[in-house]
C-alpha positions in Angstrom: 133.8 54.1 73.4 134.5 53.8 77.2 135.8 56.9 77.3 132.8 59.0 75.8 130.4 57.1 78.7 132.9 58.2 81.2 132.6 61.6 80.2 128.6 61.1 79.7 128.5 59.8 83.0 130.6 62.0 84.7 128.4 65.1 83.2 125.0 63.4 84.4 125.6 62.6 88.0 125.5 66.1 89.8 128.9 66.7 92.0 128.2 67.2 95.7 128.4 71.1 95.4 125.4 71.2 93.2 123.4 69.7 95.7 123.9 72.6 98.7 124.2 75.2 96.0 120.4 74.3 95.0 119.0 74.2 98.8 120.6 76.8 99.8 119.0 78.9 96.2 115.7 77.3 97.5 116.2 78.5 101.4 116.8 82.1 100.1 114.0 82.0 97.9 111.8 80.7 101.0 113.3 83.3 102.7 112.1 86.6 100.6 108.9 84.9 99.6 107.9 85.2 103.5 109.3 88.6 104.1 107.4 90.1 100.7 104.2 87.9 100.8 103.7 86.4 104.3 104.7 89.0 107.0 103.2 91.8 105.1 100.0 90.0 104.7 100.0 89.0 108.6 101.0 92.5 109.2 97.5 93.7 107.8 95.6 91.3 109.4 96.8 92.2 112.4 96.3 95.8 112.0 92.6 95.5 110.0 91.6 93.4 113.5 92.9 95.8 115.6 90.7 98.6 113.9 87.8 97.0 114.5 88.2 96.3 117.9 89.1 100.1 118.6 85.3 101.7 116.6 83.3 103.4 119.0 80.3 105.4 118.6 81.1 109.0 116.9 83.5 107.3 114.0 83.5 107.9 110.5 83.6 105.3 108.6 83.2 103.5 105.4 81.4 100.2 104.7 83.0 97.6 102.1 80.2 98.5 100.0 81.3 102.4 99.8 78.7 104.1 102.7 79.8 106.5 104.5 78.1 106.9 107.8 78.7 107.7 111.6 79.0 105.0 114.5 76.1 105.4 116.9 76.3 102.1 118.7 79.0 99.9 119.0 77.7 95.5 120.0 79.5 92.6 120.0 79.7 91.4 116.8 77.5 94.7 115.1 77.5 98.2 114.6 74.6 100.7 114.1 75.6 103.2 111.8 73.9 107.0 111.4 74.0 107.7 107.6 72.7 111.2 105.9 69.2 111.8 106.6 69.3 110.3 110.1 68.3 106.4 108.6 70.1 103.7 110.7 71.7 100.7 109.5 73.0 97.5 111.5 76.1 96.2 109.7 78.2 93.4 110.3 82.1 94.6 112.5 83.8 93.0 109.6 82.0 95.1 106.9 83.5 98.1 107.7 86.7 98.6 106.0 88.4 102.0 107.1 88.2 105.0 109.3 87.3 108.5 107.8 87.4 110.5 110.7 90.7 111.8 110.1 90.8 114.6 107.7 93.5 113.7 104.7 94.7 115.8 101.9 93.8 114.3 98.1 96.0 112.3 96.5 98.8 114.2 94.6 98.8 117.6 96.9 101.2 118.1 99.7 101.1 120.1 102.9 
């Protein structure tokens, strides 16, 4: 009977190995959840910000609600964009989501 709780015990209690073995599996798996999630995400921000710092009048861009129109004035905190027909439209910097002035081939073809 002793013997059988010697082995019982023995397999319970983890051996000192186990221990480093699992922080070091946890420090690793810290380590690619930052460079696949975080930095990438950062990365973004970082660009997205500088982009609209950079608009100026005479850009083509897109709204986050899919209108395309021209800069004509750039403010602080706002834009005044030129869409077809001549109408303007005071939009928020932050609801402007990418630059179309540069021309780019569809999807699929290559040059």
């Amino acid at each position: 009977m002793s013997q059988t709780l010697t082995i019982f015990l023995q397999a319970a209690s983890p051996s000192g190995g186990g221990s480093s073995q699992t922080m070091i599996m946890i420090g690793l798996m810290l380590i690619v959840f930052y460079f696949f999630m975080i930095r990438p995400q950062a990365k973004k921000a970082k660009e997205q910000k500088k982009f609209k710092e950079g608009l100026k009048p005479g850009d083509k861009v897109i709204t986050i609600g899919g209108i395309h129109a021209k800069i004509a004035e750039v403010k602080e905190n706002v834009c005044i964009l030129e869409v077809e027909g001549g109408n303007r439209l005071k939009v928020e910097k932050s609801a402007i989501s990418m630059d179309f002035s540069k021309e780019t081939s569809p999807p699929g073809s290559s040059k």
